[in-house]
N, C-alpha and C positions, 0 to 999 in steps of 0.2 A: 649878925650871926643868924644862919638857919635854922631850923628845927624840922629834926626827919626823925620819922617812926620807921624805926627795922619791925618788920612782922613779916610771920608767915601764916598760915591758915592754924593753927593750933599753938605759936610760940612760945615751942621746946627747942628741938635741937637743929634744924636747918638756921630759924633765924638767929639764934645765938650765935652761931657760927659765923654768920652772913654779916651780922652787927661788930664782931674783931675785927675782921678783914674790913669793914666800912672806916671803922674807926682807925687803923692801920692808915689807910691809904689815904684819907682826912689827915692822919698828923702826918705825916710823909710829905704832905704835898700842899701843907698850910691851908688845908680848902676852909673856907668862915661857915663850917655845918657843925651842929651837937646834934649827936643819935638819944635816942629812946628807944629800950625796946620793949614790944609788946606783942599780941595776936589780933585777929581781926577784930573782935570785942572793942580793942582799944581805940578805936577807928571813933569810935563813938565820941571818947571826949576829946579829941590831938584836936588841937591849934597849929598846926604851925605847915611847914613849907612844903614839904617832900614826905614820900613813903616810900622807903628803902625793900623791897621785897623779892620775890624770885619772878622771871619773865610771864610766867602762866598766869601768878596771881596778878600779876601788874597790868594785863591784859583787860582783866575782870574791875580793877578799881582806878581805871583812869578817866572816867567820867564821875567818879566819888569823889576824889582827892584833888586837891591844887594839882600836886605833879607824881607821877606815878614812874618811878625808877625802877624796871627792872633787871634782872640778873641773870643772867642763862647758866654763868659757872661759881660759883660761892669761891671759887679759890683761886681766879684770874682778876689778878689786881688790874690787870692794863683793861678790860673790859669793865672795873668798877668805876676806874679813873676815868677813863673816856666817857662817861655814862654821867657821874658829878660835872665833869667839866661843862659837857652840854645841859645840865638843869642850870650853873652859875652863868654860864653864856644869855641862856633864855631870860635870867633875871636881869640880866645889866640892862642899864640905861631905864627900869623900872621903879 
């Protein structure tokens, strides 16, 4: 199983959002991820695999983070699935 942090720059209300529709399309589609959600602060103590966030901030933490997922539309599942499936791709054979 994964571990990904949904955050946005202040996590209120984009990443809340961000993090249903993550979680959504993870049980939809049997992906082996568990969300957390938090703001960038949380960056500080995450462990784990992925950081689920929006395309801008994702730009800025992907030299931070293991893997830096970003999001361009909060409410286009085929853009959040396609997006999962390429971080579980990059893991296999790992």
């Amino acid at each position: 199983m994964y571990k990904a942090l949904v955050c946005c720059r202040a996590g209120m209300g984009s990443s809340m959002l961000l993090k249903i529709k993550a979680d959504q399309v993870i049980s939809e589609n049997n992906f082996p991820i568990q969300t957390e959600h938090g703001n960038l602060d949380s960056l500080m103590g995450f462990n784990g695999d992925l950081v689920i966030t929006m395309d801008d901030l994702s730009n800025e933490l992907k030299d931070k983070v293991p893997y830096a997922l970003g999001i361009r539309n909060i409410m286009d599942k085929a853009e959040m699935k396609a997006k999962m499936e390429e971080f579980l791709a990059s893991k296999e054979g790992k």
